[in-house]
N, C-alpha and C positions, 0 to 999 in steps of 0.2 A: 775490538779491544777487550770488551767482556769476557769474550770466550778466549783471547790469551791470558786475559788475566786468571778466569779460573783452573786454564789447565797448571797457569803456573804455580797456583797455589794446590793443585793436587800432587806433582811435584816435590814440590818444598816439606806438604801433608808427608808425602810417602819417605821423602830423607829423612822428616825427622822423627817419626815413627824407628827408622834404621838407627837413629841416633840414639835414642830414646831407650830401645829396646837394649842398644850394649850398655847404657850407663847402666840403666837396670839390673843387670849381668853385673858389674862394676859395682853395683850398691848391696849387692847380694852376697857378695868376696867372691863371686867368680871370676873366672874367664869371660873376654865380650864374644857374643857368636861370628861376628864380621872384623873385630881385631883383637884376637886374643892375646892373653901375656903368657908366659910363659909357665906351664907346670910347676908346682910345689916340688921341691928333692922328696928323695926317697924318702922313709918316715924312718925315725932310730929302730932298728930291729929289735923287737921282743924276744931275741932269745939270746942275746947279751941284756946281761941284770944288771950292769951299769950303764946302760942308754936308760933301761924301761924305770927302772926303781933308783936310778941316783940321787944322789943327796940331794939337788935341788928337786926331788921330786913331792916332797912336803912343805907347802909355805911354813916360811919365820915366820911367825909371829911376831918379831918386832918388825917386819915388811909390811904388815898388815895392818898392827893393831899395839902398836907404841907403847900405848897405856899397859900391855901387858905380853912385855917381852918371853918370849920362849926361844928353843935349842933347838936346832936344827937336827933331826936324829938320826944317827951315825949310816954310814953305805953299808955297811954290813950290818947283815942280819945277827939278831942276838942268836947267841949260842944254847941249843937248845936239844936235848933229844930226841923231840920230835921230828919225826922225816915229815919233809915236805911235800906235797902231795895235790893232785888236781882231785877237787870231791865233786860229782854233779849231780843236779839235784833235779826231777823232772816231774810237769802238773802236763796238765791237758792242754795249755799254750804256750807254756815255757821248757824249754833245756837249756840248765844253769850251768856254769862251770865257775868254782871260786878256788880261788891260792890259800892251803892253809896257810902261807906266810904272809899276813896279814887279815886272810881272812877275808878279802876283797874279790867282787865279783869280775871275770876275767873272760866271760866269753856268754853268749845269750845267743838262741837261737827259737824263733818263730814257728811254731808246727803250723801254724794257719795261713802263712805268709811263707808266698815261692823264693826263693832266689830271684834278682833282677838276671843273670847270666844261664844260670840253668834250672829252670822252671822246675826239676826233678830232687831237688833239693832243698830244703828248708832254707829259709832268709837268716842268715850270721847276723849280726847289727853288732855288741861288743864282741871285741878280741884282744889275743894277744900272739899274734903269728909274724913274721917274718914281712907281711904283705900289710899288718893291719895291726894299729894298735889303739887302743879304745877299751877304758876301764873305771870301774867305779872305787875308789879306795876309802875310809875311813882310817882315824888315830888320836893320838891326843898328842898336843906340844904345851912348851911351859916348862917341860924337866924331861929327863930323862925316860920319857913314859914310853907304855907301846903305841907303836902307829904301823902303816902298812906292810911295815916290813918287818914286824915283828911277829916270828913264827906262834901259830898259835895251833889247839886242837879242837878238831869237830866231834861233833855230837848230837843224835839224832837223826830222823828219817830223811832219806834219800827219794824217794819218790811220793806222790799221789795217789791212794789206791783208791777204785772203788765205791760208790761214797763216800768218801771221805773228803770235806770241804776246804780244811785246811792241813799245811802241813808247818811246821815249827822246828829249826834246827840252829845249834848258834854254837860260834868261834871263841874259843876261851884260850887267854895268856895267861901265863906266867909270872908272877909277880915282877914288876922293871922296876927299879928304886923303889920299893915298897906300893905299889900299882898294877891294879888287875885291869886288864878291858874287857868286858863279856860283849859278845857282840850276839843278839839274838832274831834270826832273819824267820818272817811268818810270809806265808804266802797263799793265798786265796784260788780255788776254782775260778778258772775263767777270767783272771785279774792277771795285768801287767805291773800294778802296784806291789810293792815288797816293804812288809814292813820292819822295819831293822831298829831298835831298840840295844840304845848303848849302854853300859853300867861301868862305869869306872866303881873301882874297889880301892879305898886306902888299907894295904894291908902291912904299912910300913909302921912306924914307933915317933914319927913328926909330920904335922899338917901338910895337905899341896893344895896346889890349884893350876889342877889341868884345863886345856882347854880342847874341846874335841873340834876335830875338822871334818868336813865331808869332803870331795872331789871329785869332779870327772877329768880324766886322761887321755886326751883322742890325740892324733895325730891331723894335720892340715890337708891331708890328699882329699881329693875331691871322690865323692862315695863311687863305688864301682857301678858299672851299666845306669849311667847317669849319661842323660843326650848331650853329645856337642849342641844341639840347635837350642835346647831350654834350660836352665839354670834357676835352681833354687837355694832359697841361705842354706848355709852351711857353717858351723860354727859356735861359737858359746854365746849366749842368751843369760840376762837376768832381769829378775822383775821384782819392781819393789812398787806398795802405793803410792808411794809419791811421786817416781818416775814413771812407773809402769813398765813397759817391753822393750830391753833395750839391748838392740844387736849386737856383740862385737866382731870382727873382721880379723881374721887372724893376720894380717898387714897390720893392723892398729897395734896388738902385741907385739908381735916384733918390732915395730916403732918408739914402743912405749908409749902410745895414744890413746888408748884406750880408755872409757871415759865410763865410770857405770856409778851408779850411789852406793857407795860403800860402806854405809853404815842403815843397818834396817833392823826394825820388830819383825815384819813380815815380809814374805817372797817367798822367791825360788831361783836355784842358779840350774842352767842347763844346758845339753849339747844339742844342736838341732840339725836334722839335715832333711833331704825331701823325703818326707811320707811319714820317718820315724823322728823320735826326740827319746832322749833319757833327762831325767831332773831328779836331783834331789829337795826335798821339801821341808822345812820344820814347820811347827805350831806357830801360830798370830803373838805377838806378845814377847818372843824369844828371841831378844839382842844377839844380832848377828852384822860379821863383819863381811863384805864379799869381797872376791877376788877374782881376777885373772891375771895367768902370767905364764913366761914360758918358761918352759920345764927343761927341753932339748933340744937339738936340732929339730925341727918341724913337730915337734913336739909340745901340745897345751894345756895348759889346766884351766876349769872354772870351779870356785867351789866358795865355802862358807866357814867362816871358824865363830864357836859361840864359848865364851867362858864359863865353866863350872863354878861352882860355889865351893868356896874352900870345903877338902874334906879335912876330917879329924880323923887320926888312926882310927882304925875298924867301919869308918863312915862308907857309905856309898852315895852316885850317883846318878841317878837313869834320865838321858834323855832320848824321848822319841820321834824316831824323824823318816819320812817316806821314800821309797827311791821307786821312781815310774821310768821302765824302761819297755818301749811298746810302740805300736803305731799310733799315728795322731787321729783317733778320733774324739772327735770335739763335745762328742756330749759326754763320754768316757771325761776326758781330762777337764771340761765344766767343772763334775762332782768332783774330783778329787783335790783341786786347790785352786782358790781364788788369780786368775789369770792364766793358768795351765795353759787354758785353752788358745791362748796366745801363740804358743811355738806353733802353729800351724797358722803361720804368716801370710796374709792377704795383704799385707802393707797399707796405703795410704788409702785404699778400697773397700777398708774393713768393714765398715760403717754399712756398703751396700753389699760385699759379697759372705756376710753370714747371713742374713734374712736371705738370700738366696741360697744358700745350702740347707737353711732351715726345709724353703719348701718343696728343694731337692728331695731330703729326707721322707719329708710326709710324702711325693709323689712315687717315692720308689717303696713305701711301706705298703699303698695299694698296687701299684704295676707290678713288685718285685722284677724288678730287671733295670739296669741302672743306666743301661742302652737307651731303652723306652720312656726314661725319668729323664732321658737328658734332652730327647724329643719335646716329651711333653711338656719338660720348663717352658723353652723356646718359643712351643705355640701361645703358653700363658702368656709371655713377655710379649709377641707380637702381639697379640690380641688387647694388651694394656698399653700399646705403644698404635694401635689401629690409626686414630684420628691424627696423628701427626705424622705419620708414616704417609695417610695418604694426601697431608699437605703440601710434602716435601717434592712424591710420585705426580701430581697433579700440576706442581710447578715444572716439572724434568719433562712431562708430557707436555705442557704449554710452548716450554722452550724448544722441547724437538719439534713440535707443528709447524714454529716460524722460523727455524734454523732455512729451509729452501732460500724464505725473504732475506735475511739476515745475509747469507751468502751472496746472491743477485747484488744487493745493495753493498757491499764489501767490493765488489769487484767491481763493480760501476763509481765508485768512489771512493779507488783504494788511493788515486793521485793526491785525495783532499781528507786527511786522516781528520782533522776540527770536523769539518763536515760529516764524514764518517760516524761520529761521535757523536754530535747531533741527534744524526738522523736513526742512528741505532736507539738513542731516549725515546725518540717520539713512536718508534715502531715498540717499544716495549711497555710505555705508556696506554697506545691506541689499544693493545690487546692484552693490556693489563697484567703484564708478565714481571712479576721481580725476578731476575739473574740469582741473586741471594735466598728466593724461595726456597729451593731444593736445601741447602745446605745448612740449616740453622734445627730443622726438625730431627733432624738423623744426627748430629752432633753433640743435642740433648740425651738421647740416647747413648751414645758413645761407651761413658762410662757404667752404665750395667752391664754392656755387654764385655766390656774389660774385665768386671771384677765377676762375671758369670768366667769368663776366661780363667781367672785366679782361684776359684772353686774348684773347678775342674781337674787344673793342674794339683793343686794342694792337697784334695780326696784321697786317702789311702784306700778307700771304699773301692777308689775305680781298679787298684791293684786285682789282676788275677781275674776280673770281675767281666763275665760271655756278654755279646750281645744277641747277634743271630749267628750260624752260619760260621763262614770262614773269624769273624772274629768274638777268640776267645780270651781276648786280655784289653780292657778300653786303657790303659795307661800304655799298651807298647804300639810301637806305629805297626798299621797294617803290614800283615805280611807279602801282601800281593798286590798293594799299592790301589787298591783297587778306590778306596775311599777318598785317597788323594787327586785319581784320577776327576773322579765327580765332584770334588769340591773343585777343579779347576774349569771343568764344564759349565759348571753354575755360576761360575765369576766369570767365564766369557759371556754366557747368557745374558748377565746381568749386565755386562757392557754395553752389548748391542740394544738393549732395551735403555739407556741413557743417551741425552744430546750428542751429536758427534759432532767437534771441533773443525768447524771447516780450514784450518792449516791442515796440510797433509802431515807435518809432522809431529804436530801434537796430537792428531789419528793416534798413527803409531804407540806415540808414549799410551796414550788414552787404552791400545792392545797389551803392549808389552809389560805395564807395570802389573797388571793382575796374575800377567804370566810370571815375571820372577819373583812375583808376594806366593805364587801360589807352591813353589818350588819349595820353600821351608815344609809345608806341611806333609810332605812326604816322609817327614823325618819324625812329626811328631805323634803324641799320643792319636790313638783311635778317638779316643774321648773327646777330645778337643776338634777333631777334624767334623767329625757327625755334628756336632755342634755348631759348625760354621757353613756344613752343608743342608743342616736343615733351616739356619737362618739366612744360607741366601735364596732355598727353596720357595720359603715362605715369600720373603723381599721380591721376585720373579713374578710369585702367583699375584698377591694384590699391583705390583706394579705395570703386570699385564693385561687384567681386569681394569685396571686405570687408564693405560693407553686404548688400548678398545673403545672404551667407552669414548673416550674424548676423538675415538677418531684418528688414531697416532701408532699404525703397526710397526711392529720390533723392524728393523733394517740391521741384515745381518751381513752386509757389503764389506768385507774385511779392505784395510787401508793398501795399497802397495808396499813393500818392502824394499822394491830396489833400490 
C-alpha cells in the first residue's frame, strides 16, 4: 500500500506541477504551454497616425487627477513649418530614432544585443512599424499646451564621437497658447539611461499651470522569437513604496481591473518584457499620479502626470526625469532607481533567487564563461545540500534493499490486504526504514532549485552568451538537440537508481513520466538544460556512491510495455 501510495503521489506531484506551470503562464499575461488562449489581434498599425497618435492617445487629466482637470489635445498636429522628420541619434550601445512631432522616442536599437530571429542584426526593442508598435512620448495637459504631437524642432549632435563621453540634443516648440516645451535629451557612453529634462516656458501675457506627462505605448502582442514552451511577463509595471512592484496584465485594462497606487512621491512606471524593460523615473519627493489605460485596439499606455507650479508670463519650468530603455541587468538598474531592479521579475522566489545570481555573478567574474558559472553554482548548491541529500539517498537505498521482501510478502498476502499492512509496518520497523525518508530532504530543496531556475531564465547575461563547442547562445535551445538528449539520460539513470514499484504499472508511469517531463526541454534554453543535467549528474554520482556502499546496485531492468 506504501509504494501505491507514493507512486500515487508522484503522479498527482507531476500533474500539478503541469498545472502549476500554466497558471504561472496565466499570471504572467501569457498564453498556458498545455492550454493556450488565444493570440492578442494584430496591434493598431503605426503608419496610420490615427491608430498610433489618436486623441485618446494622451491621458485627461481629469481621468487621472480630478483635482486638476486638463484638455485632451486635438488629433491633429499643430500647424507648423516645420517638416517632420525621423532624427537618429547614435553612442556605442544605442541607435535612437525620435519623431520630430513631439519629439518622442520611436525606435531603439541594441548594438550589443543580437536579434532573437536573426542573430545578424541588432535587437529592435522600441518601434514604430507596421508589425510593432512601442514608444516613449512626453507633453503637457491642462490647456492647450504642446504634447506628443506637437511638431517641434531638433538641435544638436547626432552621434558619439570619439572620446567623447556624452552627447546632448533637445526638441524645442513653438509657442501653444503662449507655452513652450524644451525637451533636452543627454546620453552617457555605455548607459541605457537617457536623461531628458523638460522646460515649459510661459511665453504668453496670463498665468498657466501645466501639467507634464511621461508614457510608454506598446502594443499587447507577445515579444517576437519568444518560446511557446516558457513564458515571461510581459507588460506594464509600476512601483511605488508603499506598494512596491506591481504587474498589470494587459486583460486587466481591457477589463478596466487594473489595480496599481495611483497616487505617489516616489516610483517608476514601466514596460516589461523577457530580458528588456523600458521605465521612466522621476526624483523621490515629486507628486505624481500613475496610470494605465487603453489607448487603441490592442493598444496600451503606462505612465505618470505631475503638476507644475503655476507659471507667470516669462516664468519657466524644469522638471528632470530618467528614461531607462535597455536590458535588465540588475546591478545596472540597482543604481539607477530605487526598485528598478524589480522588472527583472523572479516573483514569489525573489527573496532566494537574487542571492543566487549574486553569486552567479561573482562565479562568472573568475571563470569568465557563464557555461562554467552555471556548473559551478550547481556544484556549490549540491555541496551545501550534501548531508540531506544523502539522508534522502540512503533512505531510497534502504527501501530498494527490502523492496525483493516487500514484494514476496505482497504476494503471499495480497488475499489479506489488513494483514498486508500490518506486516509491511513491522518489516519497515525491523529494518528501520521510513517510506517518507526519501521525500522530505529533497523537497526542502525544492525551492532553490526553482528560483536557481528563475535566474537562469530572467539573465539577459545568458543572451548571445558561448559555452563550449557546438553551443553558442545559453538562452536558445540547442541546435542539435544534443543537451536535451543527456538530460534525458540522466533522468533515466536516475530512475533506475530509485525504488521500483512492484505493480507493473506504476513501473511504467515510474519510466514514462521522466520521459514526457524530459520532452519540454528540447525546446528550452541551453542554459536551463545544463543546469538540470549537471544537477542530476551530480544527484547519480552521490546516490550511486550511497547504494554501493549500502550494498544496493542500480537495476536497470526496464518495466514491459505491452
Amino acid at each position: 500500500m506504501n509504494d501505491i501510495r507514493r507512486t500515487i503521489l508522484w503522479v498527482i506531484f507531476g500533474f500539478s506541477m503541469v498545472l502549476l506551470w500554466d497558471q504561472w503562464q496565466l499570471y504572467n499575461g501569457h498564453k498556458a504551454t498545455f492550454f493556450p488562449k488565444p493570440e492578442a489581434a494584430a496591434p493598431a498599425s503605426a503608419a496610420a497616425p490615427a491608430a498610433v497618435v489618436s486623441a485618446n492617445g494622451v491621458p485627461t487629466a481629469t481621468a487621472i487627477t480630478p483635482a486638476s482637470p486638463g484638455q485632451v489635445p486635438s488629433a491633429a498636429p499643430t500647424a507648423s513649418a516645420t517638416p517632420r522628420e525621423k532624427i537618429e541619434v547614435v553612442t556605442d550601445v544605442l541607435k535612437l530614432s525620435f519623431d520630430t512631432e513631439g519629439g518622442s522616442l520611436v525606435r531603439t536599437e541594441f548594438s550589443r544585443h543580437a536579434d532573437f530571429v536573426d542573430s545578424k542584426k541588432p535587437f529592435v526593442f522600441l518601434d514604430q512599424s507596421a508589425n510593432r508598435v512601442y514608444m516613449a512620448q512626453t507633453g503637457l495637459i491642462g490647456g492647450d499646451f504642446p504634447t506628443h504631437k506637437t511638431p517641434m524642432k531638433f538641435s544638436g549632435e547626432r552621434s558619439l564621437k570619439d572620446g567623447q563621453n556624452e552627447l546632448t540634443f533637445r526638441f524645442e516648440s513653438e509657442g501653444t497658447s503662449g507655452v513652450k516645451l524644451i525637451k533636452t535629451y543627454t546620453l552617457q557612453r555605455g548607459s541605457y539611461a537617457i536623461g531628458v529634462k523638460h522646460e515649459a516656458v510661459n511665453t504668453g501675457t496670463a498665468p498657466v499651470s501645466p501639467q507634464l506627462y511621461l508614457q510608454l505605448v506598446r502594443d499587447g502582442n507577445k515579444p517576437e522569437g519568444e518560446s511557446a514552451f516558457y513564458s515571461t511577463f510581459t507588460g506594464p509595471a509600476v512601483y511605488t513604496e508603499a506598494k512596491k512592484y506591481q504587474k498589470v496584465e494587459f486583460s486587466d485594462i481591457e477589463k478596466n481591473k487594473a489595480e496599481i497606487d495611483k497616487s505617489s512621491p516616489n516610483g517608476y512606471v514601466a514596460m516589461v518584457q523577457h530580458y528588456f524593460a523600458t521605465a521612466w523615473v522621476l526624483a523621490d519627493g515629486i507628486q505624481r499620479e500613475n496610470f494605465v489605460r487603453k489607448v487603441d485596439t490592442n493598444l496600451y499606455a503606462v505612465g505618470m502626470i505631475t503638476p507644475l507650479s503655476e507659471l507667470a508670463p516669462g516664468q519657466s519650468k524644469t522638471v528632470n526625469t530618467q528614461l531607462f530603455s535597455g536590458p535588465q541587468e540588475e546591478k545596472v538598474l540597482e543604481a539607477l532607481a530605487p526598485g528598478l531592479d524589480l522588472v527583472k521579475d523572479y516573483g514569489w522566489l525573489a527573496m532566494l533567487s537574487k542571492p543566487l545570481y549574486w553569486l552567479l555573478d561573482k562565479l562568472f567574474s573568475f571563470i569568465q564563461n557563464w557555461g562554467w558559472s552555471i556548473v559551478a553554482l550547481v556544484l556549490l548548491l549540491k555541496i551545501a545540500f550534501y548531508w540531506l541529500n544523502a539522508k534522502a539517498y540512503s533512505s531510497m537505498a534502504k527501501m530498494k534493499a527490502i523492496n525483493p521482501k516487500i514484494m514476496e510478502m505482497r504476494e503471499r498476502l495480497k488475499s489479506d490486504p489488513q494483514k498486508m499492512q500490518q506486516e509491511m509496518m513491522r518489516i519497515y520497523r525491523e529494518e528501520k526504514v521510513n517510506p517518507m525518508g526519501g521525500c522530505f530532504p529533497i523537497m526542502v530543496q525544492i525551492p532553490v532549485f526553482i528560483a536557481l531556475y528563475w535566474v537562469l531564465l530572467s539573465s539577459v547575461e545568458m543572451r548571445n552568451a558561448p559555452w563550449v563547442g557546438w553551443i553558442h547562445d545559453l538562452s536558445a535551445p540547442d541546435p542539435y538537440f544534443i543537451l536535451p538528449v543527456v538530460m534525458t539520460l540522466t533522468t533515466m539513470l536516475q530512475t533506475a537508481l530509485n525504488p521500483a514499484p512492484p505493480d507493473p504499472m506504476q513501473a511504467k508511469l515510474m519510466w514514462i513520466m521522466p520521459l514526457v517531463f524530459s520532452v519540454m526541454f528540447f525546446f528550452f534554453p541551453s542554459g536551463l538544460v545544463l543546469y538540470w543535467i549537471t544537477n542530476n549528474i551530480l544527484s547519480i554520482a552521490q546516490q550511486w556512491m550511497i547504494n554501493t556502499r549500502m550494498g544496493v546496485p542500480p537495476q536497470f531492468n526496464l518495466p514491459s510495455f505491452k
